[in-house]
N, C-alpha and C positions, 0 to 999 in steps of 0.2 A: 348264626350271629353275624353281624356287623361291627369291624373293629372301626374306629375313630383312632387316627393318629394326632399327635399334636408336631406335627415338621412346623406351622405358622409360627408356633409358640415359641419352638429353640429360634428361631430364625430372629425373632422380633428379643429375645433375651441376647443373643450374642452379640446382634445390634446395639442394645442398648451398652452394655458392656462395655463395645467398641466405644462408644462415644464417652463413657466415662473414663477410657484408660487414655485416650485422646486429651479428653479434656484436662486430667492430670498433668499431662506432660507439661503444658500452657500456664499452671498455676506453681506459684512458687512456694510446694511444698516435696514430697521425697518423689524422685525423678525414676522413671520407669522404661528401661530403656526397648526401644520400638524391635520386634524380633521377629518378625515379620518376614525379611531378608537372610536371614541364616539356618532358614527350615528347609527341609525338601519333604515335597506327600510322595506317599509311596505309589506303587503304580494300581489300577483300580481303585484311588482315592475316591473318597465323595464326602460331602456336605453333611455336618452333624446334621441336620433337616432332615437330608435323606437316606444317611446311615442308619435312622431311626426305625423309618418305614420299614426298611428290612428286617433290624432287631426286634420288633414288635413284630410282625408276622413270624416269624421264625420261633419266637417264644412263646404263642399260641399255638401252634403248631406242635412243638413238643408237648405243649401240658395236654390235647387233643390224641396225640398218642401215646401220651402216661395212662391217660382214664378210657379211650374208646378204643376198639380194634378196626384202628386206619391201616387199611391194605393197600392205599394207593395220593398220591397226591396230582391234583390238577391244576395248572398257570396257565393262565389268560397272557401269553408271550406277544403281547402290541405293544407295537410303536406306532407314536402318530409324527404324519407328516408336519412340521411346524410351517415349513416353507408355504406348502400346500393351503395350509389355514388360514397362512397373511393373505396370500396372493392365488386365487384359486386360477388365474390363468397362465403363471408359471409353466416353462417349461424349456426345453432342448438344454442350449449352455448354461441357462440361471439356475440347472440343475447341479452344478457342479460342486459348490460347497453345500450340497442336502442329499436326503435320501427320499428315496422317488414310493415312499409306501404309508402308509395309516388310513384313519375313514377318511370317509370323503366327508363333505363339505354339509352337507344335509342333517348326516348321523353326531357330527361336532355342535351347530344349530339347534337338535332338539335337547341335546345336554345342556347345554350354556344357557338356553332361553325353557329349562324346565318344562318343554313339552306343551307351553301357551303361548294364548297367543299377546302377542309385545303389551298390547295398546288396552285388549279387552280382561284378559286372564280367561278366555273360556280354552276349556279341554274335549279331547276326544273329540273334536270336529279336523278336518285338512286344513293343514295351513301351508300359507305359501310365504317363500323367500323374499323377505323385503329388505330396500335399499333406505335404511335413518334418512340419508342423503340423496335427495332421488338422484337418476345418471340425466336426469333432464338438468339438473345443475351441476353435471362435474363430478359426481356420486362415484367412489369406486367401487372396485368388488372386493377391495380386502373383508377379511372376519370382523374386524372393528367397525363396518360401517352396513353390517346384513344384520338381519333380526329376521324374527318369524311371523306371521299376522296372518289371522283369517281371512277369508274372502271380502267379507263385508267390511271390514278393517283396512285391508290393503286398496278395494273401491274407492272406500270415501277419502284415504288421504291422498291416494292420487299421487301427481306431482307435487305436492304443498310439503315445504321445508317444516322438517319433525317439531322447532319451537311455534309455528304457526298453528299446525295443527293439535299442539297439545297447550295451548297458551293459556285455555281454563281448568289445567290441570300440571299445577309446575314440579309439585309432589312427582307425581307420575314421572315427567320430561327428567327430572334429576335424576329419577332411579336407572333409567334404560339408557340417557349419558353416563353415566358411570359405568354399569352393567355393560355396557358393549367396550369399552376402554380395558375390559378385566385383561391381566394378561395370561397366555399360556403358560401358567407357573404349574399346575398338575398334569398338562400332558408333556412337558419337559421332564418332569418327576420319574415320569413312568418311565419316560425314554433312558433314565437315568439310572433308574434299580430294575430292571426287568432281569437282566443278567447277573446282579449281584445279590437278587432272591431268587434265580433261577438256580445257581452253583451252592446258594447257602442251604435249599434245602436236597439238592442232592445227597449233602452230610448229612442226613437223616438216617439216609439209608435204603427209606423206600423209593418204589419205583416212579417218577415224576414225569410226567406228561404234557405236553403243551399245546392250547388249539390257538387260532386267530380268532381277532377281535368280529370278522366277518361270520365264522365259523357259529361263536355267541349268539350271534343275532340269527343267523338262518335257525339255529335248535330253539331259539324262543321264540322265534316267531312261527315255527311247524311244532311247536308243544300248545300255542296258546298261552303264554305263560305273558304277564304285567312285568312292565321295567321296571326294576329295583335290582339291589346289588345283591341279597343274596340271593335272588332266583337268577341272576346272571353269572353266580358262582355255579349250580346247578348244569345249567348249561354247555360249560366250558370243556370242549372236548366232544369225542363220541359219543353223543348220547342217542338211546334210541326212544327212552318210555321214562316220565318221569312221574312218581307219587305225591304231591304235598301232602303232610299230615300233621302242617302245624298254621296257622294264623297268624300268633305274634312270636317272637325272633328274639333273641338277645342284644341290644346294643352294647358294647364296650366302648368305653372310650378312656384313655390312655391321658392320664393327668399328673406325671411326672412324678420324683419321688422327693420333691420340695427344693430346697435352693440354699447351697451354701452362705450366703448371705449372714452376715450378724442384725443384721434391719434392713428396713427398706429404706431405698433414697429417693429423692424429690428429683425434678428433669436436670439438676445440676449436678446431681451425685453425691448429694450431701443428704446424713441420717434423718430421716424423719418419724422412725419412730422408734418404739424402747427395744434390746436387746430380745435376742429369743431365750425363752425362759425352759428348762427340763423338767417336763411334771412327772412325778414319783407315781401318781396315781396309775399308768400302763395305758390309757388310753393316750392316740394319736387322731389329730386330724387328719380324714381322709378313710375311717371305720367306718363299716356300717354297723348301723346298730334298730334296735327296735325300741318303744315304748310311747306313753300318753299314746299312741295310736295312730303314728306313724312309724313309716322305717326308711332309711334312708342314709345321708352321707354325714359323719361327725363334726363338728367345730369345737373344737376347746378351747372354752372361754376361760376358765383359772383352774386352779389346784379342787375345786369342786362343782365346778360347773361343765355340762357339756352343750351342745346346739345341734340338731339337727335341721337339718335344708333339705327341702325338697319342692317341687315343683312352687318355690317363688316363697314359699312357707316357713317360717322360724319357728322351731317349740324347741324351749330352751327346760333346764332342768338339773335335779341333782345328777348325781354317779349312780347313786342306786336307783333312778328312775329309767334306766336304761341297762337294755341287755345287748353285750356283744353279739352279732353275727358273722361277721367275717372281717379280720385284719386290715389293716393298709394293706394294698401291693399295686400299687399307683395306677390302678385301675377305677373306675366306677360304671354300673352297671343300674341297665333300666331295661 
Protein backbone atom coordinates (compact mmCIF):
# COMPACT_ATOMS: atom_id res chain seq x y z
CA UNK A 1 0.00 0.00 0.00
CA UNK A 2 0.76 3.68 -0.25
CA UNK A 3 -0.27 6.05 2.51
CA UNK A 4 -1.20 9.82 1.37
CA UNK A 5 -0.81 12.14 4.27
CA UNK A 6 -2.75 15.28 4.46
CA UNK A 7 0.35 17.73 6.52
CA UNK A 8 -0.74 20.61 3.13
CA UNK A 9 -4.14 20.36 4.38
CA UNK A 10 -3.60 21.02 8.49
CA UNK A 11 -1.03 23.58 7.29
CA UNK A 12 -3.24 25.51 4.90
CA UNK A 13 -6.41 25.13 7.93
CA UNK A 14 -4.41 26.51 10.67
CA UNK A 15 -3.40 29.28 8.39
CA UNK A 16 -6.64 30.00 7.60
CA UNK A 17 -7.60 30.13 11.26
CA UNK A 18 -4.68 32.31 11.99
CA UNK A 19 -6.06 34.93 9.74
CA UNK A 20 -9.38 34.69 11.21
CA UNK A 21 -8.41 35.06 14.91
CA UNK A 22 -6.18 38.02 13.57
CA UNK A 23 -8.76 39.29 11.85
CA UNK A 24 -11.08 39.40 14.95
CA UNK A 25 -8.78 41.08 17.02
CA UNK A 26 -9.21 44.32 14.39
CA UNK A 27 -13.07 44.12 14.39
CA UNK A 28 -14.96 45.70 17.07
CA UNK A 29 -16.57 42.68 18.30
CA UNK A 30 -15.48 40.19 21.58
CA UNK A 31 -11.79 40.54 21.81
CA UNK A 32 -9.43 37.42 21.80
CA UNK A 33 -6.48 37.83 23.48
CA UNK A 34 -3.20 36.96 21.36
CA UNK A 35 -1.38 33.85 23.53
CA UNK A 36 1.12 33.37 21.40
CA UNK A 37 3.85 34.76 23.90
CA UNK A 38 3.01 32.73 27.10
CA UNK A 39 3.30 29.18 25.71
CA UNK A 40 6.53 27.19 25.77
CA UNK A 41 6.82 23.66 23.20
CA UNK A 42 8.11 21.13 24.83
CA UNK A 43 11.46 19.76 23.68
CA UNK A 44 11.21 17.44 20.40
CA UNK A 45 8.17 19.77 19.39
CA UNK A 46 6.98 19.69 15.77
CA UNK A 47 4.50 21.14 13.46
CA UNK A 48 0.79 19.75 13.66
CA UNK A 49 1.70 19.11 9.60
CA UNK A 50 4.31 17.01 10.85
CA UNK A 51 3.24 15.45 13.95
CA UNK A 52 0.72 14.01 11.52
CA UNK A 53 3.07 12.17 9.39
CA UNK A 54 4.26 10.36 12.14
CA UNK A 55 0.75 9.65 13.70
CA UNK A 56 -0.57 8.22 10.51
CA UNK A 57 2.30 5.96 9.96
CA UNK A 58 2.44 4.79 13.34
CA UNK A 59 -1.40 3.97 13.30
CA UNK A 60 -1.01 1.78 10.13
CA UNK A 61 1.62 0.16 11.41
CA UNK A 62 -0.28 -1.10 14.56
CA UNK A 63 -3.39 -2.08 12.58
CA UNK A 64 -0.61 -4.08 10.11
CA UNK A 65 0.42 -5.87 13.29
CA UNK A 66 -3.14 -6.44 14.67
CA UNK A 67 -3.99 -8.55 11.30
CA UNK A 68 -0.58 -9.70 9.84
CA UNK A 69 2.57 -11.46 11.56
CA UNK A 70 5.09 -8.57 11.21
CA UNK A 71 8.33 -9.85 12.51
CA UNK A 72 10.27 -6.92 11.66
CA UNK A 73 10.16 -3.21 10.82
CA UNK A 74 12.23 -1.37 8.09
CA UNK A 75 13.08 3.02 7.83
CA UNK A 76 14.49 4.57 5.09
CA UNK A 77 16.64 6.85 8.03
CA UNK A 78 17.54 10.02 5.21
CA UNK A 79 18.17 13.15 5.40
CA UNK A 80 18.61 15.32 2.64
CA UNK A 81 21.06 18.01 2.30
CA UNK A 82 18.95 21.35 1.92
CA UNK A 83 22.09 23.56 1.79
CA UNK A 84 23.55 21.08 -0.77
CA UNK A 85 20.14 21.42 -3.14
CA UNK A 86 20.22 25.41 -3.08
CA UNK A 87 23.80 25.60 -3.74
CA UNK A 88 25.48 22.41 -5.30
CA UNK A 89 29.01 24.23 -5.01
CA UNK A 90 28.88 24.91 -1.41
CA UNK A 91 31.40 23.96 0.74
CA UNK A 92 34.34 24.36 3.57
CA UNK A 93 33.12 27.26 6.10
CA UNK A 94 29.48 27.73 4.27
CA UNK A 95 29.22 24.56 5.87
CA UNK A 96 28.84 25.56 9.00
CA UNK A 97 25.32 26.30 9.90
CA UNK A 98 24.28 22.64 7.54
CA UNK A 99 24.95 19.27 7.44
CA UNK A 100 27.32 17.85 4.92
CA UNK A 101 24.97 14.64 3.86
CA UNK A 102 21.70 13.60 1.65
CA UNK A 103 21.40 12.67 -2.36
CA UNK A 104 23.14 14.40 -4.53
CA UNK A 105 21.97 16.69 -6.87
CA UNK A 106 20.98 14.41 -9.86
CA UNK A 107 18.79 11.81 -7.71
CA UNK A 108 16.86 15.35 -6.10
CA UNK A 109 16.43 16.38 -10.30
CA UNK A 110 14.84 13.07 -11.32
CA UNK A 111 12.24 13.44 -8.39
CA UNK A 112 11.29 17.03 -8.84
CA UNK A 113 11.16 16.92 -12.65
CA UNK A 114 9.33 13.24 -12.65
CA UNK A 115 11.80 11.41 -14.51
CA UNK A 116 11.05 13.66 -18.10
CA UNK A 117 12.25 15.51 -19.83
CA UNK A 118 11.54 19.67 -18.87
CA UNK A 119 10.49 20.70 -22.41
CA UNK A 120 9.34 17.34 -24.37
CA UNK A 121 7.82 14.90 -21.44
CA UNK A 122 9.57 11.85 -23.14
CA UNK A 123 10.61 9.05 -20.72
CA UNK A 124 13.10 6.22 -20.43
CA UNK A 125 15.70 8.02 -22.84
CA UNK A 126 19.15 10.03 -20.86
CA UNK A 127 18.77 13.23 -19.94
CA UNK A 128 20.85 15.71 -19.01
CA UNK A 129 21.12 18.69 -16.56
CA UNK A 130 19.96 21.91 -17.83
CA UNK A 131 20.44 25.48 -16.70
CA UNK A 132 16.26 27.45 -17.19
CA UNK A 133 18.92 30.29 -17.32
CA UNK A 134 21.82 29.48 -19.37
CA UNK A 135 25.37 30.47 -17.39
CA UNK A 136 26.06 32.09 -20.80
CA UNK A 137 23.78 34.75 -19.20
CA UNK A 138 24.59 34.81 -15.55
CA UNK A 139 22.63 31.39 -14.96
CA UNK A 140 23.34 29.81 -11.67
CA UNK A 141 23.64 26.39 -10.32
CA UNK A 142 21.15 26.70 -7.57
CA UNK A 143 18.20 23.85 -7.61
CA UNK A 144 15.75 26.56 -8.65
CA UNK A 145 17.44 27.26 -11.86
CA UNK A 146 18.54 23.21 -13.22
CA UNK A 147 15.92 21.11 -14.73
CA UNK A 148 16.33 17.98 -16.83
CA UNK A 149 16.04 17.65 -20.79
CA UNK A 150 16.93 15.33 -23.43
CA UNK A 151 19.69 15.61 -25.71
CA UNK A 152 17.78 16.85 -28.53
CA UNK A 153 16.03 19.27 -26.10
CA UNK A 154 19.07 20.50 -24.40
CA UNK A 155 20.76 20.98 -28.38
CA UNK A 156 18.10 23.00 -29.65
CA UNK A 157 17.79 25.52 -26.83
CA UNK A 158 21.16 26.00 -26.69
CA UNK A 159 22.10 29.37 -25.00
CA UNK A 160 18.45 30.88 -25.74
CA UNK A 161 16.82 32.41 -22.50
CA UNK A 162 13.87 29.63 -21.43
CA UNK A 163 10.70 32.47 -22.50
CA UNK A 164 12.38 32.82 -25.96
CA UNK A 165 12.64 29.39 -26.42
CA UNK A 166 9.25 28.35 -25.25
CA UNK A 167 7.41 31.62 -26.52
CA UNK A 168 4.77 29.32 -28.62
CA UNK A 169 4.18 27.52 -25.74
CA UNK A 170 3.33 29.84 -22.67
CA UNK A 171 1.09 27.00 -21.12
CA UNK A 172 4.32 25.00 -20.91
CA UNK A 173 6.87 28.26 -19.84
CA UNK A 174 4.18 28.90 -16.69
CA UNK A 175 4.20 25.33 -15.68
CA UNK A 176 8.32 24.74 -15.41
CA UNK A 177 8.54 28.63 -13.78
CA UNK A 178 6.65 27.67 -11.23
CA UNK A 179 7.76 23.89 -11.03
CA UNK A 180 11.30 24.82 -10.51
CA UNK A 181 10.44 27.81 -7.76
CA UNK A 182 8.73 24.73 -5.77
CA UNK A 183 10.17 24.85 -2.37
CA UNK A 184 12.11 22.09 -0.25
CA UNK A 185 8.96 21.71 1.94
CA UNK A 186 9.03 17.53 1.77
CA UNK A 187 12.72 17.00 2.02
CA UNK A 188 12.58 19.55 5.21
CA UNK A 189 9.61 17.16 6.29
CA UNK A 190 11.75 14.20 6.23
CA UNK A 191 14.67 15.85 7.88
CA UNK A 192 11.99 16.74 10.51
CA UNK A 193 10.28 13.35 11.51
CA UNK A 194 12.81 10.69 10.65
CA UNK A 195 13.76 10.63 14.35
CA UNK A 196 10.37 11.07 15.73
CA UNK A 197 9.12 7.97 13.52
CA UNK A 198 12.23 6.35 14.23
CA UNK A 199 11.80 6.34 18.35
CA UNK A 200 7.78 6.25 17.86
CA UNK A 201 7.94 2.95 16.31
CA UNK A 202 10.57 1.47 18.64
CA UNK A 203 7.37 1.51 21.16
CA UNK A 204 6.09 -1.23 19.03
CA UNK A 205 8.24 -3.27 20.20
CA UNK A 206 9.48 -5.01 17.37
CA UNK A 207 12.83 -5.02 16.07
CA UNK A 208 13.44 -1.69 13.78
CA UNK A 209 15.96 -1.27 11.30
CA UNK A 210 17.45 1.30 9.25
CA UNK A 211 19.14 1.52 5.65
CA UNK A 212 20.29 4.92 3.66
CA UNK A 213 18.55 6.53 1.08
CA UNK A 214 21.89 5.33 -1.22
CA UNK A 215 21.42 1.94 0.19
CA UNK A 216 17.51 2.12 -1.62
CA UNK A 217 18.80 2.88 -4.69
CA UNK A 218 21.75 0.37 -5.10
CA UNK A 219 19.01 -2.73 -3.99
CA UNK A 220 16.63 -1.39 -6.91
CA UNK A 221 18.63 -0.90 -9.05
CA UNK A 222 20.61 -4.73 -8.73
CA UNK A 223 16.91 -6.19 -8.33
CA UNK A 224 15.73 -4.50 -11.52
CA UNK A 225 12.86 -3.13 -9.80
CA UNK A 226 10.77 0.56 -11.37
CA UNK A 227 10.77 3.69 -9.08
CA UNK A 228 7.71 3.98 -7.06
CA UNK A 229 7.37 4.08 -3.46
CA UNK A 230 6.17 0.90 -2.43
CA UNK A 231 8.81 -1.01 -4.47
CA UNK A 232 11.33 1.48 -2.63
CA UNK A 233 9.81 0.40 0.61
CA UNK A 234 10.85 -3.23 -0.42
CA UNK A 235 14.15 -2.23 -0.79
CA UNK A 236 14.94 -0.52 2.20
CA UNK A 237 17.56 -2.26 4.05
CA UNK A 238 19.40 -5.71 3.44
CA UNK A 239 17.88 -7.08 0.95
CA UNK A 240 19.11 -10.03 -1.09
CA UNK A 241 16.05 -11.53 -3.51
CA UNK A 242 12.98 -9.87 -3.95
CA UNK A 243 9.37 -11.79 -5.20
CA UNK A 244 6.50 -9.39 -6.58
CA UNK A 245 3.30 -11.02 -6.48
CA UNK A 246 1.08 -8.36 -6.96
CA UNK A 247 0.35 -5.56 -9.80
CA UNK A 248 -1.97 -3.20 -8.17
CA UNK A 249 -1.35 -1.79 -4.56
CA UNK A 250 -3.48 -0.10 -2.10
CA UNK A 251 -3.68 3.61 -2.06
CA UNK A 252 -4.81 5.22 1.29
CA UNK A 253 -5.03 8.37 1.67
CA UNK A 254 -5.81 10.16 5.02
CA UNK A 255 -8.84 12.70 4.80
CA UNK A 256 -9.25 13.86 8.30
CA UNK A 257 -11.89 13.21 10.58
CA UNK A 258 -14.12 16.46 9.63
CA UNK A 259 -13.76 19.97 11.30
CA UNK A 260 -15.15 21.50 14.39
CA UNK A 261 -16.55 24.18 12.63
CA UNK A 262 -20.58 25.06 13.17
CA UNK A 263 -20.37 26.30 9.04
CA UNK A 264 -18.10 27.29 6.74
CA UNK A 265 -16.80 30.99 6.40
CA UNK A 266 -16.18 33.18 3.33
CA UNK A 267 -12.27 34.73 3.05
CA UNK A 268 -13.42 37.26 5.88
CA UNK A 269 -14.67 34.72 8.45
CA UNK A 270 -18.04 35.25 8.29
CA UNK A 271 -20.77 32.18 8.11
CA UNK A 272 -21.73 31.26 4.70
CA UNK A 273 -23.50 28.57 5.08
CA UNK A 274 -26.35 26.80 7.28
CA UNK A 275 -25.48 25.02 10.68
CA UNK A 276 -24.35 21.21 10.60
CA UNK A 277 -27.27 19.33 11.03
CA UNK A 278 -27.12 15.36 13.06
CA UNK A 279 -28.85 12.79 10.89
CA UNK A 280 -30.54 10.01 13.01
CA UNK A 281 -30.34 7.79 10.01
CA UNK A 282 -26.33 6.36 11.09
CA UNK A 283 -24.83 7.09 7.93
CA UNK A 284 -21.78 9.66 7.79
CA UNK A 285 -19.98 11.29 5.09
CA UNK A 286 -16.89 9.71 4.37
CA UNK A 287 -18.56 5.69 4.19
CA UNK A 288 -18.12 3.65 1.79
CA UNK A 289 -20.75 2.12 0.42
CA UNK A 290 -22.04 0.05 -2.56
CA UNK A 291 -25.24 0.18 -4.94
CA UNK A 292 -26.83 1.33 -8.50
CA UNK A 293 -23.49 -0.05 -9.36
CA UNK A 294 -21.03 1.76 -8.05
CA UNK A 295 -18.89 1.68 -4.82
CA UNK A 296 -17.25 4.18 -3.49
CA UNK A 297 -16.99 7.27 -0.86
CA UNK A 298 -20.50 8.69 0.86
CA UNK A 299 -22.16 12.24 0.88
CA UNK A 300 -25.16 12.97 2.78
CA UNK A 301 -27.37 14.99 1.22
CA UNK A 302 -30.45 14.93 3.92
CA UNK A 303 -32.31 12.85 6.37
CA UNK A 304 -32.91 10.34 3.21
CA UNK A 305 -30.67 10.98 0.65
CA UNK A 306 -27.19 9.68 0.35
CA UNK A 307 -24.31 10.56 -2.78
CA UNK A 308 -21.68 8.68 -3.75
CA UNK A 309 -18.43 10.05 -5.66
CA UNK A 310 -16.16 8.49 -7.41
CA UNK A 311 -13.90 8.87 -9.99
CA UNK A 312 -15.51 12.55 -11.11
CA UNK A 313 -19.21 10.48 -10.90
CA UNK A 314 -22.31 11.46 -8.82
CA UNK A 315 -25.13 8.72 -8.27
CA UNK A 316 -27.23 10.01 -5.91
CA UNK A 317 -30.04 7.85 -4.08
CA UNK A 318 -32.45 6.75 -1.30
CA UNK A 319 -30.89 4.97 2.15
CA UNK A 320 -32.15 1.74 0.98
CA UNK A 321 -30.38 2.03 -2.26
CA UNK A 322 -27.30 1.56 -0.73
CA UNK A 323 -25.34 -0.92 1.36
CA UNK A 324 -22.78 -0.16 3.88
CA UNK A 325 -19.28 -1.50 3.49
CA UNK A 326 -16.98 -0.02 5.66
CA UNK A 327 -17.43 2.97 8.44
CA UNK A 328 -15.84 6.33 8.37
CA UNK A 329 -12.28 6.20 9.90
CA UNK A 330 -10.88 9.20 8.04
CA UNK A 331 -9.42 7.16 5.70
CA UNK A 332 -10.29 6.54 1.90
CA UNK A 333 -9.19 3.91 -0.26
CA UNK A 334 -8.55 3.11 -4.02
Amino acid sequence: MELQHRGLAIKNTLETRKAVRRGRRTRHTRYRQARFLNRKRPDGWLAPSLIHRVHTTLTWVKRLIKFTPVAEIRQELVRFDLQQLENPEISGVEYQQGELLGYNIREYLLCKWDRKCTYCKVENVPLQIEHIVPKAKNGSNRISNLCLACEKCNQKKGTQDITTFLSKKPDLLKQIQSQAKRPLKDAAAVNSTRWALFNALKLTGLPVSTGSGGLTKFNRTRLGLPKTHWLDSVCVGVVDKVKILINKILIVKATGKGTRRLCRINKFGFPCSKPRHAYKHGWQTGDIATGKGVTGRVVVQSDTRLEIRVSGKRVGGKLNDFKLLHSKDSYSYA
